[in-house]
N, C-alpha and C positions, 0 to 999 in steps of 0.2 A: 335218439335225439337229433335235431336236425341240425344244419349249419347254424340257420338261425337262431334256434333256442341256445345254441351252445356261445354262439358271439354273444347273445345277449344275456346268458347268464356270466360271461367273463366281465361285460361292462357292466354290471350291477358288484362283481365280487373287486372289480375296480376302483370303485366310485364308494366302497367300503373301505376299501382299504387305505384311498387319498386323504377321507374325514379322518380315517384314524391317527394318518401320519402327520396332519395337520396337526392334530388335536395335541398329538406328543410334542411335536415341535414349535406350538403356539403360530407361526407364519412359516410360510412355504412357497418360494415361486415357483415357476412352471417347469424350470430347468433340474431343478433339484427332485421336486414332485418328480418326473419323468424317470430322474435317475433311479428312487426308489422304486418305482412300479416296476420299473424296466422297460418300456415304453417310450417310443418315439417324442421328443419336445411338441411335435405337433397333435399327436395323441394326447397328451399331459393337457394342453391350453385347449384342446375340444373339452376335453373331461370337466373341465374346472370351472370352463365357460357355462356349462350347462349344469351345473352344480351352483353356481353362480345365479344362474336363471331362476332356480328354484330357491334361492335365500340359503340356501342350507351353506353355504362360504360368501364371504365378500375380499375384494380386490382393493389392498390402501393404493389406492392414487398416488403415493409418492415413491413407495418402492416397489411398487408392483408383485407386493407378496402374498398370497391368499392366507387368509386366518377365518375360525368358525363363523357360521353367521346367526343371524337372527331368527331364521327360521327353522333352526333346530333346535330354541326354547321354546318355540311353539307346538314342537314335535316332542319337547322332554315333559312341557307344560299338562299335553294332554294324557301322555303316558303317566305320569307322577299323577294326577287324576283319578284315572282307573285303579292306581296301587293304593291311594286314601280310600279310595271308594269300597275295593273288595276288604281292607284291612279292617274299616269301622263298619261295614256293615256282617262279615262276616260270623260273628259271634251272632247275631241276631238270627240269622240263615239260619242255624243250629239249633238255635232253642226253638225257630218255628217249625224244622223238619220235626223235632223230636217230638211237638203239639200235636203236629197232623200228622205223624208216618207216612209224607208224601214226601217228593222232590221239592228242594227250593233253590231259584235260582236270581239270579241279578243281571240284568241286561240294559247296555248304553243304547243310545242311538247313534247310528254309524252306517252312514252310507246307504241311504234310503230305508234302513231296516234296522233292526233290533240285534245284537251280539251281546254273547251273552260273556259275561267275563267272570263269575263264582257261580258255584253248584253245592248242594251238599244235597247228596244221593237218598233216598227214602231206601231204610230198613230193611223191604219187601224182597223177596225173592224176586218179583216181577215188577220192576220199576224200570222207572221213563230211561230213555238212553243220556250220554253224557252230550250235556249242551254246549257246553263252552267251547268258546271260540267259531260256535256254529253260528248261520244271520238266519233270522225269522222275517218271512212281511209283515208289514204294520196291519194288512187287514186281515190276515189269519193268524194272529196270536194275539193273547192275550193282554201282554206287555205291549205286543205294537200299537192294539185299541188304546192303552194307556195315553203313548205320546200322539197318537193320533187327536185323542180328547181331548189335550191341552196344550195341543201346538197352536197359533196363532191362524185364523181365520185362510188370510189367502194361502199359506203355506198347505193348510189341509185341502182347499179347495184344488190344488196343482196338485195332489195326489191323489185325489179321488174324481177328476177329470181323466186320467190314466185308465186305460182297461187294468180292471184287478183280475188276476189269476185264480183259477178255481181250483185249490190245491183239492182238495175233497170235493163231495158231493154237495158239502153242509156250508161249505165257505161263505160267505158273506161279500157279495160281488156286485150287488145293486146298492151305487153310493146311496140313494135314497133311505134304504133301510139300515146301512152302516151309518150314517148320520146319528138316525133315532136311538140307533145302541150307542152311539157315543155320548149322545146329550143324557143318558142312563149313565154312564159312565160316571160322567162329571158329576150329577145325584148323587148317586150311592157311594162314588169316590174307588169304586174298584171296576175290575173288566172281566169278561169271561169269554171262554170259550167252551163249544162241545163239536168233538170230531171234524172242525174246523179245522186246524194244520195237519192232521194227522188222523186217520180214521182211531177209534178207542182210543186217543189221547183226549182227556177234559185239563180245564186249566185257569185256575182265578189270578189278576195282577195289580196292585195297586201302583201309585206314584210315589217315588224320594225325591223329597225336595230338599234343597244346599241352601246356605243362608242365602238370604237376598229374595229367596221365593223361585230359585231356576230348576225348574224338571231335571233332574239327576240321574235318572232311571228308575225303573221300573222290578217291582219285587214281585216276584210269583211263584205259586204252588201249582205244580200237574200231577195227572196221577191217573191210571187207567180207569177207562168210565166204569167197568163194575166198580171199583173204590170208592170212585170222585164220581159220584152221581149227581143229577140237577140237582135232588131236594140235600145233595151237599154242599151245593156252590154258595148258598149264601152266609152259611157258617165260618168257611173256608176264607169266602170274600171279609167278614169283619176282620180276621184272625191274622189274614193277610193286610189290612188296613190296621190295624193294631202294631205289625213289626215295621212295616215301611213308616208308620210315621215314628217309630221308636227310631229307627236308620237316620230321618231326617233330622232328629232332634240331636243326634249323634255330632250330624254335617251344620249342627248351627240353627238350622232352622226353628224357629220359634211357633210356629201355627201346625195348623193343622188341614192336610187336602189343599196344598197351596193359597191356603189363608195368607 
């Protein structure tokens, strides 16, 4: 490891450690912070500053003590998200792996692309590999066609101006004909894939919708193409359109395919 990675993995285990002794001690000024780290006061007041920068502490103006900030409910807000999301859709996964003896998986959007946050593994000796935690593109997966289909106009249009990547041979890399499969998408209410992310990976995905009607993510079955063959995908796709919107209805949602 290098100088580098190593100062900068200290100031990350730093900048953990300050929120933490904040957090125990509700306010903290820079003097004291420094004492616990063991670090220079001027060390302390760069740290704090830039912690500061990012919301995650704020500085009261009269005593000059740093206490939690605001933008680490937005950091708890989305994590506590994902833990409602895997926990209620969860049981759902289950009964639809155990329908189709395929993989079923649940993926957010997050940072250009699809991560997948619950699995529950297919039966099969020879089943998909473990997805979570891993990111897919929006145009070679299944789940990414999803939010692709029902993200808002300009938003799609700045992503399919981008050169798309041809993970495979099959991938779908001319926005023009990614379009036409998305406006199919929104029809039928689910997405597919074949040998598109992954050569002999096939893969159907519907949408979860949260009250209010907001794309939630995405719910999908893959499974190797002798399995999950075309003349399987549309059976695959209701079955998968049958648990997603059972997920949403879970999350509040009242309709159906973003009704």
């Amino acid at each position: 490891m290098s100088d580098d990675q190593v100062g900068g993995v200290q100031s990350v285990t730093r900048a953990v450690r300050a929120l933490e002794l904040i957090a125990e001690e509700g306010e903290l000024g820079v003097t004291d912070l420094g004492r616990e780290l063991g670090v220079h006061k001027a060390t302390a007041s760069r740290l704090a500053a830039t912690l500061a920068a990012g919301g995650l502490i704020e500085r009261d103006p009269v005593t000059d003590r740093y206490r939690l900030g605001l933008g680490l409910i937005r950091l708890v807000g989305a994590a506590m998200a994902s833990i409602d999301l895997v926990r209620t859709a969860h049981p759902v996964l289950e009964e639809l792996a155990d329908r189709t003896h395929e993989t079923v998986n649940i993926g957010v959007l997050s940072g250009g692309g699809v991560v997948y946050v619950d699995q529950v593994s297919s039966a099969h000796l020879v089943a998909t590999t473990n997805w979570v935690g891993r990111r897919t593109p929006l145009h070679g997966s299944s789940s990414g066609k999803v939010f692709l289909a029902h993200m808002p106009e300009p938003e799609r249009q700045r992503i399919l101006e981008r050169p798309l990547e041809a993970l495979t041979r099959r991938t779908m890399t001319d926005p023009a004909r990614l379009r036409r499969q998305l406006e199919e998408v929104r029809v039928r209410g689910y997405a597919t894939i074949q040998d598109e992310l992954e050569e002999g990976l096939n893969a159907v995905a519907a949408p979860v919708w949260r009250s209010g009607g907001d794309l939630v993510a995405a719910l999908s079955v893959s499974g190797p193409s002798f399995r999950v063959r075309s003349i399987d995908l549309p059976r695959l796709g209701r079955l998968t359109v049958d648990a997603a919107d059972a997920v949403s209805w879970r999350l509040g949602h009242a309709g159906r395919r973003g009704d």
